[in-house]
C-alpha positions as CSV (number, residue, x, y, z in Angstrom):
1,X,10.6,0.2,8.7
2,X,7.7,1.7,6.5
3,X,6.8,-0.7,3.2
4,X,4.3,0.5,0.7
5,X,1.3,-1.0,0.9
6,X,1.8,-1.7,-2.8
7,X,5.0,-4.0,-2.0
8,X,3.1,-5.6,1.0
9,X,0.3,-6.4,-1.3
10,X,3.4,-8.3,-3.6
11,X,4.9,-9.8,-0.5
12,X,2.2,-11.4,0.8
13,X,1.6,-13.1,-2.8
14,X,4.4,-14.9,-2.0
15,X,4.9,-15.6,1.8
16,X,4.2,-19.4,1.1
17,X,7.8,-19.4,-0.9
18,X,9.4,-17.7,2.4
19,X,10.8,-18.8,5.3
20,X,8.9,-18.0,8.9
21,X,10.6,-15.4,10.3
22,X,10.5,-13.4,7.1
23,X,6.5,-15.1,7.1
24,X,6.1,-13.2,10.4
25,X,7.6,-10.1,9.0
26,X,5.0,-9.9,6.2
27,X,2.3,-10.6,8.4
28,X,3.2,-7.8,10.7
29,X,3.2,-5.4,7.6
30,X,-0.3,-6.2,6.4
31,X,-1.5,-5.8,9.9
32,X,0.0,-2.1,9.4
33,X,-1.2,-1.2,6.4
34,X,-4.7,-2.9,8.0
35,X,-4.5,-0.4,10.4
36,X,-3.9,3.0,8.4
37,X,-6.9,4.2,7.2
38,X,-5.5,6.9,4.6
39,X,-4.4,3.5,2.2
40,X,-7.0,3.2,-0.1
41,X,-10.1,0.7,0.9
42,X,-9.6,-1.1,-2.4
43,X,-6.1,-2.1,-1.3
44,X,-6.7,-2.8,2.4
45,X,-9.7,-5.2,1.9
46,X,-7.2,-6.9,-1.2
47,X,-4.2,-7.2,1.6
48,X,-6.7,-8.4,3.8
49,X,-7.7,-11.1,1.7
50,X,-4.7,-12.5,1.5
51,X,-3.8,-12.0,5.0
52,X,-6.7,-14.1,5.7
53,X,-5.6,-17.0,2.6
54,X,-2.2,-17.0,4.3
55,X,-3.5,-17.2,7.7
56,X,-5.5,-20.2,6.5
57,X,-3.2,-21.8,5.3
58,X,-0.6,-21.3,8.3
59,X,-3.0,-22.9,10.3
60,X,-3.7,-26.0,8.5
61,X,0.5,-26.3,8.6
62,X,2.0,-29.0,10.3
63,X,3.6,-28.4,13.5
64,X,7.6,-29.3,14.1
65,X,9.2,-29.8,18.0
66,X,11.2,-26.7,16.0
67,X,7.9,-24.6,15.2
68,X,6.6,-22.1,17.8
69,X,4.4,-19.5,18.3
């Protein structure tokens, strides 16, 4: 499934109200759109910083016995 780098860019401004599968989803898509170099800079290094903020945040997350990686 292709997304716009545009709607990327909006899903990962919300992935904290998500749950993790969906989380994953997102997080695959920005890696994507990392990837292609044709999407404009300006919008790559933007995803990417919230790729990173969401990574962060993921990994200061308490783990559940449900959680896994």
């Amino acid at each position: 499934m292709t997304v716009s780098a545009s709607t990327v860019y909006a899903n990962l401004q919300k992935i904290d109200q998500v749950d993790p599968l969906t989380s994953a989803v997102y997080r695959e898509q920005a890696q994507e759109v990392l990837a292609t170099p044709s999407i404009e800079l300006r919008l790559r290094r933007a995803i990417a910083d919230l790729l990173n903020r969401a990574n962060q945040e993921l990994a200061m997350k308490t783990v559940t016995s449900e959680d896994s990686y």
